[in-house]
C-alpha positions in Angstrom: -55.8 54.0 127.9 -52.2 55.2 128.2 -49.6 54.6 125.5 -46.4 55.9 124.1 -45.5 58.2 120.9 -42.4 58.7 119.6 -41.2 62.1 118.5 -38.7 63.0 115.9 -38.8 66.6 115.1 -36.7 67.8 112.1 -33.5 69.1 112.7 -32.9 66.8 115.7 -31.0 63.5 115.3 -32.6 61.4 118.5 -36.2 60.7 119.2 -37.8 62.1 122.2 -40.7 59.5 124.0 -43.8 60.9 125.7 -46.9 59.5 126.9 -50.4 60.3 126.3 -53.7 59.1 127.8 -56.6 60.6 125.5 -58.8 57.4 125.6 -60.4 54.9 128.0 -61.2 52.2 125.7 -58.9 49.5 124.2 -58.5 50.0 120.5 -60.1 47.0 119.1 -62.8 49.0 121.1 -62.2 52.3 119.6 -65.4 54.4 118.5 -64.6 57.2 115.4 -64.5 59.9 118.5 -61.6 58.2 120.2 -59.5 57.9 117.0 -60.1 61.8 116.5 -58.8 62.1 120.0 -56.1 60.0 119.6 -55.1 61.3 116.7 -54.9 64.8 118.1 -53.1 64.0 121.1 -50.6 62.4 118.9 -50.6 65.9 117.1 -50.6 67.7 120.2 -47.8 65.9 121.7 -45.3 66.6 118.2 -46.6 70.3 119.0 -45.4 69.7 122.5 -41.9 68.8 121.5 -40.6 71.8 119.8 -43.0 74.2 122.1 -43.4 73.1 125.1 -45.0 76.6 126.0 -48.4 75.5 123.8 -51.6 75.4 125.5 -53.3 72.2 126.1 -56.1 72.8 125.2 -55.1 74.0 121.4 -57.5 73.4 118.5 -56.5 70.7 116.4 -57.3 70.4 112.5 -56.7 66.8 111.0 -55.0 68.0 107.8 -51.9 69.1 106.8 -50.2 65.9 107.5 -49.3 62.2 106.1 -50.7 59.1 107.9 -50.2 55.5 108.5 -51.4 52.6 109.5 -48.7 49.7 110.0 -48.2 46.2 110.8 -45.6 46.2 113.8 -43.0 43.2 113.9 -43.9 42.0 116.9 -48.1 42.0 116.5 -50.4 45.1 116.2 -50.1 48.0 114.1 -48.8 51.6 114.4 -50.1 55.0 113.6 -47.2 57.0 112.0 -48.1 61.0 111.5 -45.8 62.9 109.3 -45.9 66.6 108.9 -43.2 69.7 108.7 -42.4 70.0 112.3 -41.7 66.5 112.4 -43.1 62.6 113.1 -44.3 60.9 115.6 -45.7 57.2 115.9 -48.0 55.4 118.2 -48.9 52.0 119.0 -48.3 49.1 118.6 -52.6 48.7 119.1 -54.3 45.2 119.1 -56.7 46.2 116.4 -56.9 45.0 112.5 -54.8 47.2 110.3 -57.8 47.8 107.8 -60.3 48.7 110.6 -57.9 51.4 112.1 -57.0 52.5 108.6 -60.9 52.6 107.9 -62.0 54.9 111.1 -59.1 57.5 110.3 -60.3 58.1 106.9 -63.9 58.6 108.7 -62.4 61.2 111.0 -60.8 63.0 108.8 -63.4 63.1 106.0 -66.1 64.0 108.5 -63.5 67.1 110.1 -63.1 68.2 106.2 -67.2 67.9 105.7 -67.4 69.8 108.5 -64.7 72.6 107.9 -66.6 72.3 104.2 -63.0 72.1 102.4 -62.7 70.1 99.2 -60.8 67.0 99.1 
């Protein structure tokens, strides 16, 4: 599935838009693997922005950041990701706002079991 973040790095005054394909499956369809995924393209492609020099194939850590899960105006919801280096939203995804909400906070309490740091 392809789809379109929107990048705002600090510093800048206009968004930048790119487009990322991490995922076959439609959202609604979404297992807790694709949400990692998309959620680290979306990280990957902020990462993009201000270094455009950055490999790929980076490792990602799902922390350090602020998330959420939206209602957009026109139906579906957004994924906003906040960090230092700037934001960047996705969507809008035909998928319920709670069960999006409810896989992120899977993902990234199973990466923080795994990388064994305290909440």
């Amino acid at each position: 599935m392809e789809f379109t973040v929107e990048i705002w790095l600090r510093g800048d005054n206009h968004a930048t838009t790119a487009t990322i394909a991490p995922v076959a499956r439609e959202p609604r369809a979404w297992t807790d693997a694709d949400v990692a995924t998309v959620l680290e393209g979306m990280l990957r492609a902020l990462e993009r922005a201000r270094h455009p020099e950055t490999a790929l194939d980076r490792p990602i850590a799902l922390r350090g950041f602020s998330w959420i899960v939206s209602p957009f105006e026109t139906g579906g919801v957004v994924v906003a990701l906040e960090l230092t280096l700037g934001a960047v939203v996705a969507g809008p995804f035909d998928v319920a706002e709670r069960d999006l909400t409810a896989a992120i906070e899977r993902v990234i309490a199973a990466q923080r079991e795994a990388a064994g740091t305290i909440r």
